[in-house]
C-alpha positions, 0 to 999 in steps of 0.5 A: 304179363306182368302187373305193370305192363298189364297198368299200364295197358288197362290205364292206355285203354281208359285214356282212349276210351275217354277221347273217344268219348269226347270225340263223339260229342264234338261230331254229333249234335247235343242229343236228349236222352229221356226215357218215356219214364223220366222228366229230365233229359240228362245229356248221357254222352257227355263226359265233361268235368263240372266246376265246382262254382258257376256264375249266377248272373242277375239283370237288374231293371231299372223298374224292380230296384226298388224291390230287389234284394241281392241273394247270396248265390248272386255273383254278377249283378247287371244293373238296365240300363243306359242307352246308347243314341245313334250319336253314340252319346249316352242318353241323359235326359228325356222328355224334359227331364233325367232319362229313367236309367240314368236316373236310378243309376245315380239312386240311393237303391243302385249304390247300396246293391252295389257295395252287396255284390261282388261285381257290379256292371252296366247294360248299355242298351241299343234297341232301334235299327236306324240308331244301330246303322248310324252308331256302327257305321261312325268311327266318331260316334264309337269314339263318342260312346267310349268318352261316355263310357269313361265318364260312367267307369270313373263315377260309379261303382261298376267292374263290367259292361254288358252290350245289348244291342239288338237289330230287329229283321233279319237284314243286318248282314251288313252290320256283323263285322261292323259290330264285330269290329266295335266290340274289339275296340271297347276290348282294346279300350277297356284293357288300355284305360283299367286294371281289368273290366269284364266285357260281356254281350248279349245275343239271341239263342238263335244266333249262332245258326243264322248270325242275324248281326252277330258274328259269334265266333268273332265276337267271343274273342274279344269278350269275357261271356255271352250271355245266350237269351234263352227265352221268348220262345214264345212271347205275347203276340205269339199265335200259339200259346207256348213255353218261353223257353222250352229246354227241349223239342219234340217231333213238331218243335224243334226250336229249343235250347238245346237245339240252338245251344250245339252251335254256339259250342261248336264256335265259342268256348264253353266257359264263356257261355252264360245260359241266359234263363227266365223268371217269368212267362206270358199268358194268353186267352185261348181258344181252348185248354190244349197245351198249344191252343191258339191265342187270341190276338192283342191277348198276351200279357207277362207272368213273374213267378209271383203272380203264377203262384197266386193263381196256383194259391187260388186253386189249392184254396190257400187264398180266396181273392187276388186283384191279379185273378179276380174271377178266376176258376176251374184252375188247372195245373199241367206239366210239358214233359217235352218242354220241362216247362209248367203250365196253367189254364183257368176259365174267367169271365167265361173266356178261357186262358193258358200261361206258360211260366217257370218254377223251381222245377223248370229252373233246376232242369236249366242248371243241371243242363248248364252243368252237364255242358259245363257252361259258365253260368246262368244269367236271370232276366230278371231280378224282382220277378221272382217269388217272396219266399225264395223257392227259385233261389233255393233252387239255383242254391240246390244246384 
């Protein structure tokens, strides 16, 4: 055979190794592959090519503006939010006076962030059933909401809306196509009235395996990104204390992001998923230190990065008194090697806790997780819950 044929030959059999490849992962579901010896569960299987940028997403509540800086690995800065009624106005004033959102978008915080960021958007929230029915279910009320919408796009500096409307209970098979529907019009009337303005939605991690209100793969037609709300695994009524969002399972918990993450594959595009990840996490008194212990009820409470230090700051001996942890001791730092996520037990006033929080380590697995899959990004919930020396911020710079 001469060296040409035998090129040619050797190149035909990289090619249908490599569609092999793909092939097998389109077939089987996402799979872990750690070893006992190793931490980070790289996807082996995958064969897929990384960009060399990604989208770092950022929520910005309207609570934190005040102490929020935008860093440079920063792309899309989203500002929470604006509410939607069930009229479909957006809602201005409350309790006699500017409701809080519309009153810091006007604030002189919104428009310094705003000329720091490349691109600017909005979060127009919907959070109450009855509101989600009436506002769906009326042409009039959506075409109310586009004429409020308008009025926002033409008075502040903003180049995206993300869609966050959640319905609570699992009723709302009624309402897919409805929201379906409502978001190819804000698409159709976007794409009409500007030169180009991102549209993005919002769903739970679960929902390209029960649907809940959304249909996914209708939806992502019509949107520039969804952002997957990887977390809450566990929050603060939960009955056992937990990660928040646990990376992967194991043999008693199989709900996780990689769990729920192969469905949304197998019906969206992968350059339209961001991997939405938390800087903060809950704790709870327990009823023991074992890394699920059970909680006690009405006990839970939220943890940014920056209080989990300060307790872990206590316990290295670097500080002496934290407002936050007064009392606290017999602090103990734990790893759950199946989760990739850390956490904490301490003892207080004779009580015992447990909190499951997120560092840089947790974080970086969710990155190189986001580019073993090629997905298009991050997104933070939520800015200003992070530490003041930049630790998580340096890793998403690492990655």
């Amino acid at each position: 055979m001469s060296k040409t044929l035998f090129s040619l030959f050797l190149l035909a059999v990289l090619i249908l190794a490599a569609l092999v490849s793909i092939n097998l992962f389109y077939q089987t579901p996402l799979q872990s592959a750690i070893s006992q010896s190793s931490r980070l569960r790289y996807l082996q299987k995958l064969f897929i090519s990384k960009k060399d940028s990604k989208i770092v997403y950022g929520f910005l509540p309207y609570w934190n503006i005040k102490n929020t800086t935008v860093e440079p690995e920063l792309t899309h800065l989203a500002f929470f939010s604006l509410t939607i009624a069930g009229n479909g106005e957006i809602i201005t004033h409350q309790d006699g006076g500017l409701e809080p959102g519309f009153r810091h978008l006007g604030s002189d915080e919104f428009f310094e962030l705003a000329q720091k960021v490349e691109q600017m958007e909005i979060v127009v929230t919907q959070f109450n059933n009855q509101d989600i029915q009436n506002f769906l279910s009326s042409k009039a009320a959506q075409k109310r909401f586009l004429t409020s919408l308008d009025s926002i796009l033409l008075a502040y500096p903003v180049q995206g809306i993300n869609l966050d409307i959640e319905y609570s209970g699992g009723n709302a098979a009624n309402l897919r196509p409805m929201l379906s529907d409502f978001v190819s019009l804000v698409r159709q009337h976007l794409d009409e009235k500007y030169r180009h303005v991102n549209l993005s939605i919002d769903m739970y991690a679960g929902a390209a395996q029960d649907g809940q209100i959304w249909d996914v793969a209708a939806i992502a037609k019509n949107v520039d990104y969804v952002i997957v709300m990887a977390y809450d695994f566990h929050q603060r009524s939960s009955t056992q204390a937990g990660p928040v969002a646990p990376l992967f399972g194991d043999a008693t918990r199989s709900k996780s992001i990689n769990h729920y993450l192969k469905s949304f594959l197998d019906l969206m595009p992968r350059e339209k998923i961001l991997l939405g990840i938390p800087f903060y996490g809950y704790g709870w008194q327990t009823d023991s230190r074992n890394p699920r212990a059970n909680t006690y009820p009405e006990s839970g409470f939220t943890v940014s990065y920056k209080k989990a230090k300060e307790l872990l700051a206590i316990a290295n001996g670097d500080i002496t008194n934290s407002d936050s942890w007064k009392g606290a001791s017999a602090i103990k730092r734990n790893y759950d090697e199946d989760a990739l996520s850390p956490f904490v037990s301490y003892m207080q006033d004779g009580d015992t806790y447990t909190i499951y929080y997120e560092d840089p380590s947790s974080i970086a697995y969710k990155l190189e997780y986001t580019r073993q899959l090629d997905l298009a990004g991050v997104a933070i919930w939520a800015l200003g819950y992070e530490d003041e020396e930049g630790e998580l911020w340096e890793a998403i710079e690492s990655k």
